[in-house]
PyMOL Python script that loads the backbone (N, CA, C, O; Angstrom):
from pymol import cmd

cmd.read_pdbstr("""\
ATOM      1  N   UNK A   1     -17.604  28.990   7.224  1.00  0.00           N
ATOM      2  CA  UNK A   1     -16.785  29.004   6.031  1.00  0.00           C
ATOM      3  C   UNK A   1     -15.872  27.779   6.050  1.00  0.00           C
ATOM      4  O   UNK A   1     -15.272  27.539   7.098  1.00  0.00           O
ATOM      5  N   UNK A   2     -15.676  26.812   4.768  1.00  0.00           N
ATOM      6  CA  UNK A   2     -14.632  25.719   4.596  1.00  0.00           C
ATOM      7  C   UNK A   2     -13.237  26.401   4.575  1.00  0.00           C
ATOM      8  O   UNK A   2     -12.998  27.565   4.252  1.00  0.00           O
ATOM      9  N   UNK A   3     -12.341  25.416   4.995  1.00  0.00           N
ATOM     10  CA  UNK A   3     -11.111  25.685   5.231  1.00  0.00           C
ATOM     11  C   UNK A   3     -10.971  25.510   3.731  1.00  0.00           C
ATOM     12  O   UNK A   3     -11.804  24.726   3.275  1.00  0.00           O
ATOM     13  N   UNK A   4      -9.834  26.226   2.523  1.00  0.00           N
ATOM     14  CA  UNK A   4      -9.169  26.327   1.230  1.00  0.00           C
ATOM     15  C   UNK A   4      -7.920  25.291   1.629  1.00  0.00           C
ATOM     16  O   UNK A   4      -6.765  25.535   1.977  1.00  0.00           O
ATOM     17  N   UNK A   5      -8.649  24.004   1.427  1.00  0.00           N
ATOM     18  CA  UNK A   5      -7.500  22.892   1.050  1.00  0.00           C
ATOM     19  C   UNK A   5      -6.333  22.831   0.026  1.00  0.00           C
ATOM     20  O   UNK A   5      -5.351  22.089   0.034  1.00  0.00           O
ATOM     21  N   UNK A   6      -6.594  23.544  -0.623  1.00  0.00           N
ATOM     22  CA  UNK A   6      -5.658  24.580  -1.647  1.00  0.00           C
ATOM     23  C   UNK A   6      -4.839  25.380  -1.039  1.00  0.00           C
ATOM     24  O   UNK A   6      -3.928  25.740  -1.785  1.00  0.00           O
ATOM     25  N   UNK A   7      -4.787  25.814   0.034  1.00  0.00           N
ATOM     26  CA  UNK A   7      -3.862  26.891   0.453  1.00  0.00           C
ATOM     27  C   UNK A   7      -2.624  26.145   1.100  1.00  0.00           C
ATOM     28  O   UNK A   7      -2.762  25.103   1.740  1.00  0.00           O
ATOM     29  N   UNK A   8      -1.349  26.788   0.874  1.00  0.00           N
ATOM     30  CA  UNK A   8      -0.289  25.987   1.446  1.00  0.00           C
ATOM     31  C   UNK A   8       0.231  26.005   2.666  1.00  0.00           C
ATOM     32  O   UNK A   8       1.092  25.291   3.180  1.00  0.00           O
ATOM     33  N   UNK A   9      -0.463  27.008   3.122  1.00  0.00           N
ATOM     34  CA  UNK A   9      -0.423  27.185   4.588  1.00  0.00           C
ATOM     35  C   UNK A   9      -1.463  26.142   5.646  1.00  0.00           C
ATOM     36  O   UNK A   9      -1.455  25.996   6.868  1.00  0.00           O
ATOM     37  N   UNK A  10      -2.373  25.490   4.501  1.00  0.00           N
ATOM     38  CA  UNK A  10      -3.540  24.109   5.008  1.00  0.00           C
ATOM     39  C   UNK A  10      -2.681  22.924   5.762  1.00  0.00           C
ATOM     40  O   UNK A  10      -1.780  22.458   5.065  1.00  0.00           O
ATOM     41  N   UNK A  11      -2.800  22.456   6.869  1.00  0.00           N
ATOM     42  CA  UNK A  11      -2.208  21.358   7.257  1.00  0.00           C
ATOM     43  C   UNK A  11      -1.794  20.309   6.461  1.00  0.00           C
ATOM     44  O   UNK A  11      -2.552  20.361   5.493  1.00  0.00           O
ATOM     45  N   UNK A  12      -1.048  19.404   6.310  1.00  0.00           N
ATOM     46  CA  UNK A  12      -1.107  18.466   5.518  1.00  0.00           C
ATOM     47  C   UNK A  12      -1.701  16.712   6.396  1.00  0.00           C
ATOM     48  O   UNK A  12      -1.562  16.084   7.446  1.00  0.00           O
ATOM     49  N   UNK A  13      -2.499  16.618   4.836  1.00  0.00           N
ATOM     50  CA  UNK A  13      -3.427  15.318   5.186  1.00  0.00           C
ATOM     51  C   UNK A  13      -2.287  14.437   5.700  1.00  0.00           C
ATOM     52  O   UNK A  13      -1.241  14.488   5.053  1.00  0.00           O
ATOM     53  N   UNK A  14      -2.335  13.615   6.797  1.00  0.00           N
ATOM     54  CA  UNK A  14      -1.120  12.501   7.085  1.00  0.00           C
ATOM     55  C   UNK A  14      -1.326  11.409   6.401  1.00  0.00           C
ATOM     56  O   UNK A  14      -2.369  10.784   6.207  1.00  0.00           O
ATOM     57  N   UNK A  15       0.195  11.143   5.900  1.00  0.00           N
ATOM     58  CA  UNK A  15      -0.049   9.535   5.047  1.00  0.00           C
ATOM     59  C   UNK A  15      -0.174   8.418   5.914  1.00  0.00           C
ATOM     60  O   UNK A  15       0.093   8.261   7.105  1.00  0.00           O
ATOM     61  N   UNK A  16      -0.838   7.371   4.665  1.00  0.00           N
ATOM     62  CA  UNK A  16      -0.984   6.332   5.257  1.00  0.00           C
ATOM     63  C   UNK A  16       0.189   5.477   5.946  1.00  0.00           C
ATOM     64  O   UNK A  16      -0.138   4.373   6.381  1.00  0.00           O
ATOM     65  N   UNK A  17       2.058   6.049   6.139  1.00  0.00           N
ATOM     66  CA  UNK A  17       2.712   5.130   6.881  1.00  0.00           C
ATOM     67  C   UNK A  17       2.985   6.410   8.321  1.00  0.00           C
ATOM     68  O   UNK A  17       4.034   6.161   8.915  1.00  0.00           O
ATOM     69  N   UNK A  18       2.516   7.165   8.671  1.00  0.00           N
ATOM     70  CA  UNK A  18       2.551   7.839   9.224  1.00  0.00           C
ATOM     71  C   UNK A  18       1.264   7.049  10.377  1.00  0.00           C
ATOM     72  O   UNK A  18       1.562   7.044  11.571  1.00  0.00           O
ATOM     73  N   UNK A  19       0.669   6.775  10.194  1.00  0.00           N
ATOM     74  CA  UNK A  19      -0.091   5.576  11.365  1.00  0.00           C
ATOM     75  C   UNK A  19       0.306   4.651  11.612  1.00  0.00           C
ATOM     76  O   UNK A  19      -0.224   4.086  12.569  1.00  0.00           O
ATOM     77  N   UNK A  20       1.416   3.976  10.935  1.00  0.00           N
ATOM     78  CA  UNK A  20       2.342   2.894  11.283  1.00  0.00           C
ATOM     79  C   UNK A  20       3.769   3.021  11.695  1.00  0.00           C
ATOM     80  O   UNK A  20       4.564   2.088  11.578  1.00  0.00           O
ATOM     81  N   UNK A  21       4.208   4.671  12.380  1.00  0.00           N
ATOM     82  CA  UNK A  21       5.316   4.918  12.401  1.00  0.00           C
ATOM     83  C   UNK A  21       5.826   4.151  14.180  1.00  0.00           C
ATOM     84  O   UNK A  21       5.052   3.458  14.840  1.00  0.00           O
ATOM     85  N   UNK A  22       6.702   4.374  14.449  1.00  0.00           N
ATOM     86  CA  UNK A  22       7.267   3.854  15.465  1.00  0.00           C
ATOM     87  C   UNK A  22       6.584   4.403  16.895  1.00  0.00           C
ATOM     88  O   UNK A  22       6.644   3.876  18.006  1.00  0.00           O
ATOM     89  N   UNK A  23       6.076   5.342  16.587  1.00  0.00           N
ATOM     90  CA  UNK A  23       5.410   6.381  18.103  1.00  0.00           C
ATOM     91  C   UNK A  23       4.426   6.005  17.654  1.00  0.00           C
ATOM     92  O   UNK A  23       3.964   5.615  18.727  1.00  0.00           O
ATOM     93  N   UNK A  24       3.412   5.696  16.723  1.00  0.00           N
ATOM     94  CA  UNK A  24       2.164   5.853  17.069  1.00  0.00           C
ATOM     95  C   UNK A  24       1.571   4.744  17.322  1.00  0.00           C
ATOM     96  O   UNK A  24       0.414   4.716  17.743  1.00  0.00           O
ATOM     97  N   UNK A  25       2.630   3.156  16.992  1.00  0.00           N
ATOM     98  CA  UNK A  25       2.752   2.045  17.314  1.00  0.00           C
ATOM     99  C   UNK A  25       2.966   1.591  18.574  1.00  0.00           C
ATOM    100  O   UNK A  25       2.587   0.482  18.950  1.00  0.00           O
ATOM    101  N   UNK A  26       3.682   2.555  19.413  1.00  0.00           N
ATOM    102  CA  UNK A  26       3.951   2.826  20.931  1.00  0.00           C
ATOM    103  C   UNK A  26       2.831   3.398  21.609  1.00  0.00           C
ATOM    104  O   UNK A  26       2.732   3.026  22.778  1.00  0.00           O
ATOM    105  N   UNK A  27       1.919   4.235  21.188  1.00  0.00           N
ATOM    106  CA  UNK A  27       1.012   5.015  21.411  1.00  0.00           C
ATOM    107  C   UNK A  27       0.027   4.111  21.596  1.00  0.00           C
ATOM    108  O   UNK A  27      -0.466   4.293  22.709  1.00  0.00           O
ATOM    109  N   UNK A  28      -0.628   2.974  20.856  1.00  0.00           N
ATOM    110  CA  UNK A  28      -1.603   2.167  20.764  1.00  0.00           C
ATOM    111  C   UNK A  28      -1.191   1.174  21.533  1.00  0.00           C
ATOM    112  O   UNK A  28      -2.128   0.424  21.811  1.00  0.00           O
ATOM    113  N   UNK A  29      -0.428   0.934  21.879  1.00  0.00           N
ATOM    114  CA  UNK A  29       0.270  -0.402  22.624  1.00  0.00           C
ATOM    115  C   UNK A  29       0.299  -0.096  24.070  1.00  0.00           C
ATOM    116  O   UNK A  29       0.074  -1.021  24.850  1.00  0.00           O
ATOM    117  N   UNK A  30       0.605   1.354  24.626  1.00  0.00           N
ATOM    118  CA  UNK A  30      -0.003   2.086  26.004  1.00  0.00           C
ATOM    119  C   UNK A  30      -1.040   2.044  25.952  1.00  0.00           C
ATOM    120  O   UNK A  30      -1.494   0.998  26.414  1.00  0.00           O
ATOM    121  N   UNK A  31      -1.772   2.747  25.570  1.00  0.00           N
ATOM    122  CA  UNK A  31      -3.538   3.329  25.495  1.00  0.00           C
ATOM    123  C   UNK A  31      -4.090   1.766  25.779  1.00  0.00           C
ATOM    124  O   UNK A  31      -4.748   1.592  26.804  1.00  0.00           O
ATOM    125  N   UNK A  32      -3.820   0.569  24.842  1.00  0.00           N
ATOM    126  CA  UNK A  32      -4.876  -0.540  24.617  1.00  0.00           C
ATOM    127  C   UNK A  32      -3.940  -1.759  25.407  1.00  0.00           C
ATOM    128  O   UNK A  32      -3.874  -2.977  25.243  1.00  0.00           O
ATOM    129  N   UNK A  33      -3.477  -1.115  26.039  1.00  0.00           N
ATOM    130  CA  UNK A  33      -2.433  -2.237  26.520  1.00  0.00           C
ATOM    131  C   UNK A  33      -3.420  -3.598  27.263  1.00  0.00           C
ATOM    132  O   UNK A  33      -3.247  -4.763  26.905  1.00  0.00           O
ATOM    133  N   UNK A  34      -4.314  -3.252  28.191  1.00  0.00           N
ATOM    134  CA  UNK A  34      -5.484  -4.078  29.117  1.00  0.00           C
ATOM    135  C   UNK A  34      -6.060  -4.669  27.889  1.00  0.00           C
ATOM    136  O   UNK A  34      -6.419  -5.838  28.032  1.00  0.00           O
ATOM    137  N   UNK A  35      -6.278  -4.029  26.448  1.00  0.00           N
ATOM    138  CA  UNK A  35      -7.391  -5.114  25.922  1.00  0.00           C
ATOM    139  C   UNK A  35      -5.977  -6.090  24.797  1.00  0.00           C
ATOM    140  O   UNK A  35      -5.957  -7.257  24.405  1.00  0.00           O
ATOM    141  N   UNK A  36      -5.340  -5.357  24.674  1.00  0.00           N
ATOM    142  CA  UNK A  36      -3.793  -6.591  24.057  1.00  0.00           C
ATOM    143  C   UNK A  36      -4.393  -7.899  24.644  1.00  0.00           C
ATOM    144  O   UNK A  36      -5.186  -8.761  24.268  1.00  0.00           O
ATOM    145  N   UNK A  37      -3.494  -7.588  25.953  1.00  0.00           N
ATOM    146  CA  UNK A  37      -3.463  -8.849  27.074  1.00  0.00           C
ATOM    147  C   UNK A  37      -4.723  -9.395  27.131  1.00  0.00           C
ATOM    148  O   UNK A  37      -4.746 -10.443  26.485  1.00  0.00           O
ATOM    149  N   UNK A  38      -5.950  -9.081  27.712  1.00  0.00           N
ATOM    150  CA  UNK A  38      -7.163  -9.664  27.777  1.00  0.00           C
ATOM    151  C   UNK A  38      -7.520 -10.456  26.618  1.00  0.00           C
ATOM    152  O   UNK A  38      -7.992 -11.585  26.746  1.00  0.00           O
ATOM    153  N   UNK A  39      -7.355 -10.018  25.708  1.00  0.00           N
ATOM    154  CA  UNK A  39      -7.959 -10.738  24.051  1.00  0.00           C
ATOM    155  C   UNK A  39      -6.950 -10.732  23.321  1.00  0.00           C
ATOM    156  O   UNK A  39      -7.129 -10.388  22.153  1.00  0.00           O
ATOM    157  N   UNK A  40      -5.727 -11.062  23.710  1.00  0.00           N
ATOM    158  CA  UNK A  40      -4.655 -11.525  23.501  1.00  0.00           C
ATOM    159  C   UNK A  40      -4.727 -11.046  22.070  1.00  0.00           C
ATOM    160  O   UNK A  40      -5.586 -11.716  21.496  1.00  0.00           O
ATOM    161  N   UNK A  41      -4.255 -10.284  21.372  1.00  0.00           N
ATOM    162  CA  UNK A  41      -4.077  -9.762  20.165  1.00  0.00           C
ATOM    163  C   UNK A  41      -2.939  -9.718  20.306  1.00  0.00           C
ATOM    164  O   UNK A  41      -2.413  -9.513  21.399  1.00  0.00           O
ATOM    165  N   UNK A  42      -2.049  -9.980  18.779  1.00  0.00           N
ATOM    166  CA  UNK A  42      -0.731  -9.883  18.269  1.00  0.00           C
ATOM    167  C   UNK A  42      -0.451  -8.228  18.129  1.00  0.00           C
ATOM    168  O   UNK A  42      -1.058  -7.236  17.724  1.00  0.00           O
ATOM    169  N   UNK A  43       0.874  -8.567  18.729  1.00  0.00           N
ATOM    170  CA  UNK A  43       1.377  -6.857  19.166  1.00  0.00           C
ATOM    171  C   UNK A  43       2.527  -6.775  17.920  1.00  0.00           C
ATOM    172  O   UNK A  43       3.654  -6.297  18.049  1.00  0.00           O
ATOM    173  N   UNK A  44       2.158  -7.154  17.114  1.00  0.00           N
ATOM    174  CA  UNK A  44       3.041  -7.299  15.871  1.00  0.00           C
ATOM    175  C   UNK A  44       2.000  -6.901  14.528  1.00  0.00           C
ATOM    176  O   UNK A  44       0.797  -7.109  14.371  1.00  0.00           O
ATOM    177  N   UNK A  45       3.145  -6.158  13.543  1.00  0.00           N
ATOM    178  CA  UNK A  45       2.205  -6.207  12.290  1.00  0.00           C
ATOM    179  C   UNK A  45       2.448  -7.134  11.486  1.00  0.00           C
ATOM    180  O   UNK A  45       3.512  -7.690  11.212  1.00  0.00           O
ATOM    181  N   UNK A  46       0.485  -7.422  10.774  1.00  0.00           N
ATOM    182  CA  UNK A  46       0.548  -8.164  10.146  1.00  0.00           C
ATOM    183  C   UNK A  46       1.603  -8.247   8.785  1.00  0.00           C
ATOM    184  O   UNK A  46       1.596  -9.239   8.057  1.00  0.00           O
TER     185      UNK A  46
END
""", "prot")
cmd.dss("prot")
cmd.show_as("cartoon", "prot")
cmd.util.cbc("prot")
cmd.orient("prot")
């Protein structure tokens, strides 16, 4: 059975600045930290 995306008790979809918030910017910067440095990618947004 599909989950009723209609119901208000349904999670809510996360917005698009909610992937650019301050933790999840911290989050990617731990996790990928070895390929930053290696392939030197800007740790800044564009």
């Amino acid at each position: 059975m599909d989950a009723d995306i209609t119901d208000p008790l349904f999670p809510r979809i996360p917005t698009y600045n909610s992937f650019y918030d301050t933790e999840t910017i911290q989050l990617v910067e731990d996790i990928f930290n070895k390929d930053f440095t290696t392939y030197q990618y800007p740790l800044t947004l564009l």
